[in-house]
N, C-alpha and C positions, 0 to 999 in steps of 0.2 A: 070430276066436278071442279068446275074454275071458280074460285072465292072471291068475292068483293069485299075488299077490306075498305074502311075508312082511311082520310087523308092522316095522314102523320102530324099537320100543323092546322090550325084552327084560323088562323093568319095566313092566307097564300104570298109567300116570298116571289116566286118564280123564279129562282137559284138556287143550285147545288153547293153543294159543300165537300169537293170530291174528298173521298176520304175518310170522312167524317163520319161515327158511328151514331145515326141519327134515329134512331126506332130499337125497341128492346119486344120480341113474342115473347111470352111462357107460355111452352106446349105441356100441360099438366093432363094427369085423368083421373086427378081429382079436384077439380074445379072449385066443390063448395068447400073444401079443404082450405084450397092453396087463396080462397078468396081471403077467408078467417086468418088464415098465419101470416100475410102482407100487410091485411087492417089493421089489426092488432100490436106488430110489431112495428110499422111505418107509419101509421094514419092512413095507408092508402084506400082509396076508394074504384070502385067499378060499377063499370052502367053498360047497358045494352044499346050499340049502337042503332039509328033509323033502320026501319023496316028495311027490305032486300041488301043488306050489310050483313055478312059472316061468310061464314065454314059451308055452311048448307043450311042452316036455319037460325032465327036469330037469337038463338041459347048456345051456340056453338062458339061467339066470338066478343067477349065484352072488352070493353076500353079501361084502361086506369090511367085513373089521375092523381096526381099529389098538389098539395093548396090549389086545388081546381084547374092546374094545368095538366095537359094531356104528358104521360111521360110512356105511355107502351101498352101492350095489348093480350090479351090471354086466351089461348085456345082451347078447347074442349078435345083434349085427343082421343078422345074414346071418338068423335064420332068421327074420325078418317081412316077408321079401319083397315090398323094394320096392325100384324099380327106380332110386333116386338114392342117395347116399351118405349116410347120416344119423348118422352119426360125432358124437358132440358127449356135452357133461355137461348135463344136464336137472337144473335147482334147480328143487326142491319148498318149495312156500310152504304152510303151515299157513293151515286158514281152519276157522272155527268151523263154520260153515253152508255146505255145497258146494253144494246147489241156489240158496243167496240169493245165492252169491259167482257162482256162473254166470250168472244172471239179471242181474248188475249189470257183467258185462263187455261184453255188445252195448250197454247201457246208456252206459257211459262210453267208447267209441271201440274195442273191442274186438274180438277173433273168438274164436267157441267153434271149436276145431282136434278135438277130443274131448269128446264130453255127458258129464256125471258117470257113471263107471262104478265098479262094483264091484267090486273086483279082488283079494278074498279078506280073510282077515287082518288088510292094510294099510288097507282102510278103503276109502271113495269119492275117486276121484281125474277130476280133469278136466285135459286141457292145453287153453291158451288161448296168444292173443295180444294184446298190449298193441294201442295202436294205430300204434306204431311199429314192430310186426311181429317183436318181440322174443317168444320163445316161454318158457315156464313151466308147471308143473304146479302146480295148486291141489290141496290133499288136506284130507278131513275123515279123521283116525286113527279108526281103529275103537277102538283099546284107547288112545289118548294120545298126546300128543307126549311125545316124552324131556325128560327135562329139561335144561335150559340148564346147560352144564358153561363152566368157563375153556379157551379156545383149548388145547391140549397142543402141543409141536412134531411136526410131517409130518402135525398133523390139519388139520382145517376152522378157517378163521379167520374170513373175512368175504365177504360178497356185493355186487356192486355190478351196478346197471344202467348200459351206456354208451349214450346214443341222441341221437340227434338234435334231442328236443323233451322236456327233463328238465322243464317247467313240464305238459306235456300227459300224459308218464309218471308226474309224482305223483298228477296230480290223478285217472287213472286207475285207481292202488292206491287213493289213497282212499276211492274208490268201491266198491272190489273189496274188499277188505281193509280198510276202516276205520283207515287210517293217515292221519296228518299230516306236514306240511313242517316241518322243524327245519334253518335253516341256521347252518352253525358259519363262521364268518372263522378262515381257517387263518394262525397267528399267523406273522410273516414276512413276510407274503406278500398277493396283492391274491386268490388261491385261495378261493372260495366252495365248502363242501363240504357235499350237499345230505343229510341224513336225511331216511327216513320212518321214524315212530315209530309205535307203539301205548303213548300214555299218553305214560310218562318212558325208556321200553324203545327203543335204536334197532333195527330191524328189518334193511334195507339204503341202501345209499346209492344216487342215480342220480344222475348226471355228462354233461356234454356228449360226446360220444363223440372220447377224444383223436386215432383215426386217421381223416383225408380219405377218403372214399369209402367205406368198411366198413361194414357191415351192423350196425344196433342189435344188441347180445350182455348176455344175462347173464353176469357174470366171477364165477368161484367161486376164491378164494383160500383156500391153505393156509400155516399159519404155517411156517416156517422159520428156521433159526437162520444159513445161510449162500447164500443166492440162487446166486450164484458157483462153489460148490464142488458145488454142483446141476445148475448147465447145463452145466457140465464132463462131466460124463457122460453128460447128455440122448443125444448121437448117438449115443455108442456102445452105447447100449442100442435102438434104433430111432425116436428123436423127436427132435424139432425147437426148438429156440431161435430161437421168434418175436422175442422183445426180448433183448436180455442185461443182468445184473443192471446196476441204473443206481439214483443216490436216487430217490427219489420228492418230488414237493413237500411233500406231506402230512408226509413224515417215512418212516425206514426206510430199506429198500433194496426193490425189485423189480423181478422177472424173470418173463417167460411165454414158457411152454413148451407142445410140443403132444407128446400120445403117439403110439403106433407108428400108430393111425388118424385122427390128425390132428386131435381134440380138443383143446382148447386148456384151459389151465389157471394161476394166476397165484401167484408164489413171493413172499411180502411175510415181511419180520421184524416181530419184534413183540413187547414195546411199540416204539410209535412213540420216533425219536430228537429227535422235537420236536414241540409240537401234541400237543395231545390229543383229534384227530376219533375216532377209531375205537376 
């Protein structure tokens, strides 16, 4: 079953943003769960996109929004039936070219997980894996990427890749996405903090992956104004405080947390309280 998703922006641009991580899914399976723990602790809101828009029916696929802008979308994983837990947030990366960018992932150490499909709307989308088995969706927008706004507070901040082999993961987007190595000396500190760029644009960052044994992850961070007063209530809404709010090297404060289905998610402030990486 081929899903019709809605467009990413509400505003058609008709430009790309290579690189750029432009769309956030939660694949949850618990839905009215993971609705309650994002409104509660975000303000966010969700709504049922027009009629033939979703998964396979239109309770399978709602939109959210934060102060009425579109910021990402949530899936109903119960009804793609499959038989492991697929619980997680899926960051979508912006690429000019879907069929060149897929081509260039078995190329550079990669796996195609899903061939460019067309999925309404939203434009051609592929999921891949790096070669550290870190998983992503590549998207060409049909109508544009949105445009690049300043961080807001409880929205989208920044993206990081953690893995195992950050010199085989750049060189990887590189090749996928046409981005570069920019590394910044985090002042303080003996902390190398690796960008990939498109031009003078940083895109996301990839990192040694700070926990022993853990699987390479995308980390999707939201700005917030107090980590702390966040995880305080994480349980009693249905999730989990994987880290509790602590500095960070870089600068700030941050906190990861997971929702009622066990997606994980990462609470950073922002601007940084030193260093100017991010």
């Amino acid at each position: 079953m081929t899903p019709s998703l809605p467009a990413i922006s509400e505003t058609p641009t008709g430009e790309q943003d290579t690189g750029r991580i432009v769309w956030h899914d939660l694949l949850t399976d618990t839905p009215a769960e993971s609705r309650a723990f994002y409104g509660e602790l975000f303000g966010w809101e969700f709504e049922t996109p027009p009629g033939g828009i979703g998964v396979g029916n239109d309770d399978t696929y709602m939109l959210i929004r934060h102060n009425g802008a579109l910021i990402g979308g949530m899936v109903d994983a119960n009804a793609l039936n499959r038989d492991s837990d697929i619980s997680q947030w899926v960051t979508v990366m912006s690429v000019a070219d879907i069929d060149a960018a897929a081509g260039n992932v078995a190329a550079n150490g990669g796996e195609i997980l899903t061939p460019p499909t067309d999925v309404g709307p939203r434009g051609v989308m592929a999921v891949v894996a790096g070669p550290d088995k870190a998983i992503i969706a590549l998207l060409e927008s049909r109508s544009g990427d949105p445009e690049a706004q300043e961080p807001v507070m409880n929205g989208w901040l920044w993206n990081e890749l953690w893995t195992d082999d950050v010199d085989a993961a750049s060189q990887f987007f590189g090749g996928v996405a046409g981005l570069s190595v920019d590394d910044r000396d985090v002042e303080g500190s003996d902390v190398v903090y690796r960008l990939l760029t498109d031009g003078e644009q940083a895109r996301v960052a990839v990192l040694p992956h700070p926990f022993e044994g853990q699987l390479p992850v995308w980390v999707n961070y939201l700005r917030v104004e107090d980590p702390e007063a966040i995880t305080s209530r994480v349980e009693a809404l249905g999730g989990r405080v994987i880290v509790p709010a602590q500095p960070r090297p870089i600068g700030g404060t941050v906190a990861f947390v997971a929702g009622p289905s066990g997606a994980g998610i990462a609470l950073q402030t922002w601007p940084l309280q030193q260093g100017d990486t991010e």
